[in-house]
C-alpha positions, 0 to 999 in steps of 0.5 A: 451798348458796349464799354466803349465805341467800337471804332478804331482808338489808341490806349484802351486796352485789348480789342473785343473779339468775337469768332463766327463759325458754324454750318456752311449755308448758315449766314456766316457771310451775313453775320459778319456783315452785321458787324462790320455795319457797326463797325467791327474789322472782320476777317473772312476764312482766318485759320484759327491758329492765325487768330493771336496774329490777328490780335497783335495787328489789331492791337497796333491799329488801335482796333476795338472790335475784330471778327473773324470767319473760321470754318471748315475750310480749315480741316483742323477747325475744332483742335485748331480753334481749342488751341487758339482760344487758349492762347487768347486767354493765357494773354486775357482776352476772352472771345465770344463764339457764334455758331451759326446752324440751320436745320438739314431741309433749310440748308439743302434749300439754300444750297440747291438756290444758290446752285452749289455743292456743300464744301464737304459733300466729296462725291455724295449728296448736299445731305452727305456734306451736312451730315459730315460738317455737323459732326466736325462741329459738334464740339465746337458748337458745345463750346460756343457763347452763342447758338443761333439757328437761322433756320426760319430767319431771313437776311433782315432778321439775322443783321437785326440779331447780330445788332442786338448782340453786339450793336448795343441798343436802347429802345422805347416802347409802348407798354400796350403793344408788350414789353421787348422780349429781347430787353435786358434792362426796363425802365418805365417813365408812365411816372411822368405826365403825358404829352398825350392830354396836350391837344398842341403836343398830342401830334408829335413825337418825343423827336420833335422838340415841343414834345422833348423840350415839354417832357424834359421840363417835367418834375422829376424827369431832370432828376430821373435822367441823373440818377439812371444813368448812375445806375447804368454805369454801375450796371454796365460795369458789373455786367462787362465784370459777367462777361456781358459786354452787350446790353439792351436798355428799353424805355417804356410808356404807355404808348410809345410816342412821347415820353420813352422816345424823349427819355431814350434820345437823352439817355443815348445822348448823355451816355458818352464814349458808348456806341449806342444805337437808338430805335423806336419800336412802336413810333407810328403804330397808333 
């Protein structure tokens, strides 16, 4: 979840800007996709130098969430790229850096289906082009926030990883299916009676209102609602303060089914001005 929505908006401050760059063949295309599924303003093949330009249009359209697609169609990326976080910086504005790789087979195979040459082959072979991005890029690849490599991922499961850094999510989960690996703050809710020894609630879901309304009248559940979002405030506060403007916040109970489901909904629901995406990991798997 982020400080704010990243929706257009007027007066808040300096729009979020996050950079992809990295290998051709990689998943530029669909990383930013990702983001503009969630709302981001994305820009394919920007030159970096352009990038402060960027800022100032974004500024005025009451942007939060611009991305840009800087690769090695500008032949300067590396010193151009320096040169053009630098300027942000000086004006307060940190952008996050994604670089996407793949190993060399996953990027030949990629390049041989789709029946194109490597942007930097020349007269060589797809193995020459990789070989000569990969050391373009081997500094900016050392700088960046993140590196992804998408090697053994499809196009699902790269969008699913782009949300999770930059969509923001709370998802509930059953504690005897594991804990989310990728959870950056837990909250455990077997404290409260289970819906599950209710013969009348046991079908439903923590959707449906029975079973909601059954798990939001419970002792201590009102009172659990109170005070976690108070601690979320201040988390997330002192997180976005780290540089940590993405956070995913898992609701467990035993299975899954009843009372996360109902837990996570009313936190997304009470947590205003907050883009938030809500999913149910382990809804439907008993």
């Amino acid at each position: 979840m982020t400080s704010e929505t990243n929706v257009e908006r007027a007066g808040h401050g300096a729009p979020d800007i996050v950079i992809i760059t990295g290998m051709s063949g990689a998943g530029r295309s669909t990383a930013a996709k990702s983001l503009e599924d969630l709302g981001w303003y994305v820009v394919d093949n920007l030159p970096p130098s352009l990038l402060p330009t960027m800022l100032d249009l974004a500024d005025r359209a009451a942007l939060a969430g611009i991305a840009a697609i800087v690769d090695v169609r500008s032949r300067a990326l590396p010193t151009d790229l320096k040169t053009a976080i630098s300027s942000l910086g000086a004006r307060g504005v940190s952008p996050q850096v994604v670089f996407l790789e793949a190993s060399d087979g996953a990027l030949v195979r990629r390049f041989e289906n789709v029946r194109r040459p490597h942007p930097m082959q020349g007269s060589g072979t797809i193995v020459d082009g990789i070989a000569a991005e990969r050391e373009l890029l081997r500094d900016v690849r050392g700088d960046s926030d993140i590196v992804l490599d998408t090697s053994s991922l499809n196009v699902h499961e790269l969008r699913a990883r782009m949300h999770h850094y930059f969509g923001g999510n709370i998802v509930s989960f059953g504690y005897k299916y594991g804990l989310p690996v990728d959870a950056d703050l837990v909250a455990d809710c077997r404290f409260l009676p289970n819906p599950h020894w209710v013969p009348e609630l046991r079908p439903f879901t923590g959707r449906d209102a029975p079973v909601r309304d059954y798990v939001l009248s419970l002792p201590g559940a009102s009172a659990f609602l109170s005070a976690y979002l108070q601690v979320l405030e201040v988390s997330l506060a002192g997180f976005e303060r780290e540089g940590k403007r993405y956070v995913t916040l898992a609701i467990g109970c035993t299975g899954g089914k009843h009372r996360s489901v109902a837990i996570a909904e009313q936190l997304a629901a009470r947590l205003p001005g907050r883009d938030v995406t809500v999913s149910h990991r382990d809804l439907g798997r008993e």
